[in-house]
N, C-alpha and C positions, 0 to 999 in steps of 0.2 A: 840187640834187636829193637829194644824198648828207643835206644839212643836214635836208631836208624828211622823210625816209625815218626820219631818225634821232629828228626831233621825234616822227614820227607813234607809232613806236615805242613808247615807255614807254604813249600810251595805249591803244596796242591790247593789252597783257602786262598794264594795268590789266583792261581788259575780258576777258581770256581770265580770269586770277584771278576773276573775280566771275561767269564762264560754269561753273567749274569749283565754286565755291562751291556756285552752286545746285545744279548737277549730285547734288553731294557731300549739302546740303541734302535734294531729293528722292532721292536714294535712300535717306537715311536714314529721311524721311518712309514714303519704302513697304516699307521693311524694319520700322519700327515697328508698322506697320498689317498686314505679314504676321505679326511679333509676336502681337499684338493678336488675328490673329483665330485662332492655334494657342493661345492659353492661354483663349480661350474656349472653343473644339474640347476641348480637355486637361480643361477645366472641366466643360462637359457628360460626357464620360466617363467622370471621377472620380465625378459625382454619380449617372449612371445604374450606377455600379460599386457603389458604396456604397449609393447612399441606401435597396436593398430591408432593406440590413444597418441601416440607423437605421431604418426605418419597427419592424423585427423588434424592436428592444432598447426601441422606446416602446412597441410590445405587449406587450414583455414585463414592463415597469414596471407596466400595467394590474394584472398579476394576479401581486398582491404576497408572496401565500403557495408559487407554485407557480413560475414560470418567473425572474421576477427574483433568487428565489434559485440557482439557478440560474446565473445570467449572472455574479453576484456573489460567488460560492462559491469559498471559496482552493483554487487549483488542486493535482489529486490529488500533485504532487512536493514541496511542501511549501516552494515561492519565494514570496516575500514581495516587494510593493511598496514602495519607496523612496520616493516622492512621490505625492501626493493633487492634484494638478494634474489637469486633466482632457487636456490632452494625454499624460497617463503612462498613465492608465487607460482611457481610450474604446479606445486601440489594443490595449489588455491583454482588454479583454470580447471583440473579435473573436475575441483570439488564442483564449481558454479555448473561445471558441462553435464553432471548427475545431473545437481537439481534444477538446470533448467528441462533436462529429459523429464524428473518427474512432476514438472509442472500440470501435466496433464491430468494428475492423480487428485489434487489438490479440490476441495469441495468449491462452491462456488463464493464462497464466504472469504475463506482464503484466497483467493481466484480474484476477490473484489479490492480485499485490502493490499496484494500488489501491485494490482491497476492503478487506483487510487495515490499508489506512492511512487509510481513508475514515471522515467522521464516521459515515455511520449502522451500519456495524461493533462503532464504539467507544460508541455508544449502545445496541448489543445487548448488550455485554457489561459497561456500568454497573447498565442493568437487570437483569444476569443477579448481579452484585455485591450489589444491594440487595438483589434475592432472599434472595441468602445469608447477608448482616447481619441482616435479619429472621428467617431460619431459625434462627442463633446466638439471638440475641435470645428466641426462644419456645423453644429446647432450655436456656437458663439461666433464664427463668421458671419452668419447669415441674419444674423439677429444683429449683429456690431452695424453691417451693413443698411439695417431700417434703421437702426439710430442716424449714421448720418448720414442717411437718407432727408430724415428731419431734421438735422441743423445745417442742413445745406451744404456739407460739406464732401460726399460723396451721391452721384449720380446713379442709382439701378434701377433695373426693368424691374418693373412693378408686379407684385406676386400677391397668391391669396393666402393671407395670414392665418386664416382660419385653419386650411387645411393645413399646412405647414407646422401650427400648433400642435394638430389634430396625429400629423405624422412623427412631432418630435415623441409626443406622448406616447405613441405606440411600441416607438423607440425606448423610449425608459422604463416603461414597465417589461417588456421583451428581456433586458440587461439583466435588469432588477430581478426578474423570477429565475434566470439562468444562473445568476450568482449565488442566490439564495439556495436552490436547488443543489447549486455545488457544495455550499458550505452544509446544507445539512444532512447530505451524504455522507460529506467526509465525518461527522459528527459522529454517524450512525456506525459507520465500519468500522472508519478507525478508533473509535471510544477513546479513552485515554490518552494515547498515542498522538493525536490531534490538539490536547490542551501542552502536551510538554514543548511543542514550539511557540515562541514569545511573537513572532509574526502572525501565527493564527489568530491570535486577539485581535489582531489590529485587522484583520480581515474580516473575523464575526463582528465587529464594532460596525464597519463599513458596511455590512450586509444590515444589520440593526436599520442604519442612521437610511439607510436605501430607500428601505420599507417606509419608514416613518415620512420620507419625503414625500415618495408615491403617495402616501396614505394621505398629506397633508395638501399634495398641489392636487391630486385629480380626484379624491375620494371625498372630500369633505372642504367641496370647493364653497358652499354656500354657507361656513362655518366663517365668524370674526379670527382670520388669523395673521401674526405677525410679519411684517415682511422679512423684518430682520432673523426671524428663527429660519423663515424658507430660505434664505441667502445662505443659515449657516448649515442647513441639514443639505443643500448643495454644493460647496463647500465641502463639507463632510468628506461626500462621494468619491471625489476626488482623488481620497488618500488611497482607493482601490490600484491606483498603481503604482502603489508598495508593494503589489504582492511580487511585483517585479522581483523584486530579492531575493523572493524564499526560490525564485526558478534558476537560482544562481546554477545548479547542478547539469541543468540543461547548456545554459551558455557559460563555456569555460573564457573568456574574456572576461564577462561579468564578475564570476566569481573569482579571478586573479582581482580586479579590482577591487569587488569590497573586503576580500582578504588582506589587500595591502593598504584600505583606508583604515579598516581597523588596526591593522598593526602600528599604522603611523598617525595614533589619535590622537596621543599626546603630545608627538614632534609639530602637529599640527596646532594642538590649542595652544603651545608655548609660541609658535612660530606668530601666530595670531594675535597673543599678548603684546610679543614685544613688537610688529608691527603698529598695532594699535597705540600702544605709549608713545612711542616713536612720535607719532601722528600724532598725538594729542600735545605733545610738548610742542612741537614745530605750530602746530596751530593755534596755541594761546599767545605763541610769537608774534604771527602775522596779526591776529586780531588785536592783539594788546598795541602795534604799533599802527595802527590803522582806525585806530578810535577818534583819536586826536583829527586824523583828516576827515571821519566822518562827521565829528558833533561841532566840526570848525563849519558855522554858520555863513561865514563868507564866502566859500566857497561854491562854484554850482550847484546846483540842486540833484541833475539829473547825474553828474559823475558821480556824487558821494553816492545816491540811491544805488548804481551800477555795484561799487566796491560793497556799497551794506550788504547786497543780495549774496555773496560771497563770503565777505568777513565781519558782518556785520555780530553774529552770534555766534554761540559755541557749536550750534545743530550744523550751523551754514557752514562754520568753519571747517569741523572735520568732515564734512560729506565734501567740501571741497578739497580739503587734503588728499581723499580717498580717489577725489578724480584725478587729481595730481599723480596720483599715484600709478593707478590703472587705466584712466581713459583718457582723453584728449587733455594735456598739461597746458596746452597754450591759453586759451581763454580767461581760465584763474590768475597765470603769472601775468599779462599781458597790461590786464585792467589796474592791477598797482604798477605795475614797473611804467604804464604809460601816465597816469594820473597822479600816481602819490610820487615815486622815488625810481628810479632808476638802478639805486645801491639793491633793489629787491633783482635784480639779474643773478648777484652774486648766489645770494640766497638760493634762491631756486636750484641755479646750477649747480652746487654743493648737494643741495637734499635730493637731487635727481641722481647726482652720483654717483652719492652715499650709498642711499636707501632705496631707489629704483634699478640701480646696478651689482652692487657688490651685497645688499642682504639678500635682496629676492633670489639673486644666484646661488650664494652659499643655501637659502632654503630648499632650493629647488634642487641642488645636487645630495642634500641630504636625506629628501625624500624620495630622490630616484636611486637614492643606494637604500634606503627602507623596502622600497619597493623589489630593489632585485634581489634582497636580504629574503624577503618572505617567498618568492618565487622559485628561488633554491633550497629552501629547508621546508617549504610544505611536502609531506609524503604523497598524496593524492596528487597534487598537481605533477611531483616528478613523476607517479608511475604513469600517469597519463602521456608524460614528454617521452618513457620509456618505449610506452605501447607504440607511439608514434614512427620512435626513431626505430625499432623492431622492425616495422611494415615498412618505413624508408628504405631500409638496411635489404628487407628482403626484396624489394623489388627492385633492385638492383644488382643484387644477384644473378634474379629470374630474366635481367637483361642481356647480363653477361653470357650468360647460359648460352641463351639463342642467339648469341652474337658468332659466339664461335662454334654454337653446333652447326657445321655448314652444310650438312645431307639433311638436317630435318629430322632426322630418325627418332631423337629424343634422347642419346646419348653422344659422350662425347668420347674420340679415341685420345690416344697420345699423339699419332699426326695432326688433329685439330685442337689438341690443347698446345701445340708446341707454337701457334699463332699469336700466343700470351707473348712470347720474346723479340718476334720477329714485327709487330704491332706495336707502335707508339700510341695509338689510342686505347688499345685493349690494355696497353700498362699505365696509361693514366688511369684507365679505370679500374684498375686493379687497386691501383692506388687511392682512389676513393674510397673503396670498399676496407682500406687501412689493414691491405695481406701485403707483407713482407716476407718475401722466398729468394732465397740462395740458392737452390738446386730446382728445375724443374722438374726434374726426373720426382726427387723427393716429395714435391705438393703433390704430384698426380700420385704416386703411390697413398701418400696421404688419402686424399677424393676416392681412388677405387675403393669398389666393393668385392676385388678380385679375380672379376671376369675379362678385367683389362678396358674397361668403361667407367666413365661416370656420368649415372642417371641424374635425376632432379632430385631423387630423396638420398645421394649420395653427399649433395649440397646444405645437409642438414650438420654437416662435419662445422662448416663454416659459419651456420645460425647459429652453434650451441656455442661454440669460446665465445660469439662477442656477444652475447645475451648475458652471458657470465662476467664480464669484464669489459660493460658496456661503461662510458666516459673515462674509462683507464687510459686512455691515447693508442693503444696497441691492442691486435686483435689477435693476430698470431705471428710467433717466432719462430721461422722456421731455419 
């Protein structure tokens, strides 16, 4: 009995093992499937959470000049994105799309120091800059013009100087308190913030050197003062359209270029070096052999004085080389090869060859590859090319769309999407839009949203792969 008990044994500890198994089995099973149906629960949520926030940013793609700027615009603190992935940036447009909603909240302090730092601020006061380069501009016209008025060498209608003084004056001090007024605004708000740009200096300097002119030509006119300091505190003023630079942000031209002149500072001051030697050796050349025909006394008078004006000194020589270089060559080579030698032909056309064909080109291709170098690895400048080609991207779609909706309804069927195969232009433009489909049965099911249609926000299928896998060449493989 004991023997039998003890046989029975191991198989029933077999069978409890493999009761317990399944046990272990199904409850993993419905632990899974409670899994399963919380992360579809989670799923729906997310998507009723979000998705009024996606339908909002494809509206706002529609209309390219007013709200997608907007949604796209570097935020007013002046952070910069790190990566062009679209998981860095889709969560960054919400963020902006908050805090430009609680802008409103914002005291008026805060409220100023955005203004303040904001493009269309820095666009009032570019324009308010050209203004005043053109106002310079017509007060040195107009005044060039009474000079040679008096040396006889230009003819104008006669005007009264007095007032004309009277009006430039009005004009300067006008500038003067508008500038000054700016700079000690921004002073006031942005406190700190204002001295950590190296540009501001050079604009409080300008605003300083303003005042002091105003103060020296029209405030203390009856005062012994120098002319040469009024020349330089005019002068001065001038440098006010440097501020040109700090409004790089405004003009993405602008700032492509001083981005890629700084990057190519040094290609530049080397480029400049060896130009310059170049230049200087060739020109102790010509002048070393050109002495000899000037200080030869028998010679004419008036041919040698011609060649000295040229190669007579080291100053004359290389500013002549330089025009050789970059402005009209004939007149420098012309006066030796007709007066001294002929052998100076060779000459010339060797250094014109050399060093006006094959350096200046090799320089010039190496700064056009600096150039495209920096224009592809800046971040801000790509996601701004991104933002761009995004809205390209979608309005191209939004063409397609109405191309083949032919009732207008605002939806498309499978009878008017099947226009895509039987249409050589609708598959060039398919082609533009870089969608590649083998089945078109498959893309349409793809596009519905199930009701056997597809709407405009069904076409959001086709914004998200190439936002994700924008400059990849391929947008979808179907």
């Amino acid at each position: 009995m004991l023997r039998s008990l003890s046989a029975k044994a191991p198989g029933r500890s077999r069978y409890t093992v493999h009761a317990k198994r399944h046990m272990q089995a199904s409850s993993a099973s419905e632990a899974a499937a409670v899994l399963v149906k919380q992360l579809k629960e989670a799923e729906e949520d997310f998507s009723a959470l979000f998705g009024e926030k996606a339908r909002n940013i494809l509206d706002a793609l529609d209309d390219t000049d007013g709200e997608a700027k907007g949604l796209f615009q570097k935020p007013p603190h002046g952070h910069r994105m790190s990566r062009m992935s679209s998981d860095d940036w889709l969560p960054q447009l919400f963020e902006d799309t908050e805090q430009s909603a609680s802008f409103s909240s914002l005291s008026r302090c805060q409220r100023a120091r955005i203004y303040f730092q904001s493009a269309s601020y820095e666009m009032v006061i570019a324009s308010l800059l050209c203004i005043n380069v053109m106002w310079m501009a017509f007060e040195l016209q107009l005044y060039g013009a009474q000079s040679g008025q008096l040396l006889g060498i230009d003819e104008v209608t006669p005007m009264d100087k007095a007032w004309w003084d009277h009006f430039f004056e009005v004009g300067d001090i006008a500038f003067t308190g508008i500038f000054t007024v700016d700079v000690l605004l921004r002073i006031t708000i942005l406190q700190s913030d204002f001295w950590r740009v190296w540009l501001n200096y050079i604009d409080f300097a300008v605003s300083l050197i303003s005042v002091a002119e105003v103060a020296v030509a029209y405030v203390s006119q009856g005062l012994p003062v120098s002319p040469i300091l009024f020349r330089l505190l005019r002068m001065g003023k001038l440098a006010r359209a440097f501020r040109m630079v700090t409004m790089s942000s405004v003009l993405n031209s602008l700032q492509l270029l001083i981005k890629c002149l700084a990057a190519s500072r040094d290609m530049l001051l080397w480029s400049f070096c060896l130009l310059t030697f170049v230049q200087c050796v060739a020109g102790l050349i010509l002048s070393t052999l050109c002495r000899d025909f000037i200080e030869n006394e028998s010679g004419d008078v008036v041919v040698r004085e011609q060649v000295f004006r040229y190669y007579g000194t080291f100053t004359r020589t290389i500013l002549s080389m330089f025009e050789i270089m970059f402005a009209n060559w004939g007149p420098p080579c012309r006066v030796v090869v007709e007066n001294v030698s002929e052998w100076f032909s060779i000459f010339f056309l060797c250094y014109r060859c050399v060093l006006g064909f094959a350096v200046l080109n090799v320089v010039n291709s190496v700064f056009v590859q600096q150039t495209m170098k920096t224009a592809s690895s800046d971040e801000e400048l790509a996601f701004r090319q991104k933002e761009k080609d995004i809205a390209l991207y979608n309005r191209k779609v939004k063409k397609l769309f109405k191309t083949i909706d032919s009732s207008g309804d605002g939806a498309i069927n499978l009878e008017e999407f099947s226009k895509l195969v039987k249409s050589p232009k609708l598959q060039f433009w398919m082609s533009q839009l870089e969608l590649e489909y083998h089945d078109l049965l498959s893309l349409f099911e793809f596009l519905d949203n199930g009701d056997g249609q597809i709407t405009m926000l069904g076409t959001e299928h086709l914004l998200k792969p190439w936002e994700d896998t924008i400059g990849d060449g391929h947008l979808l493989a179907m």
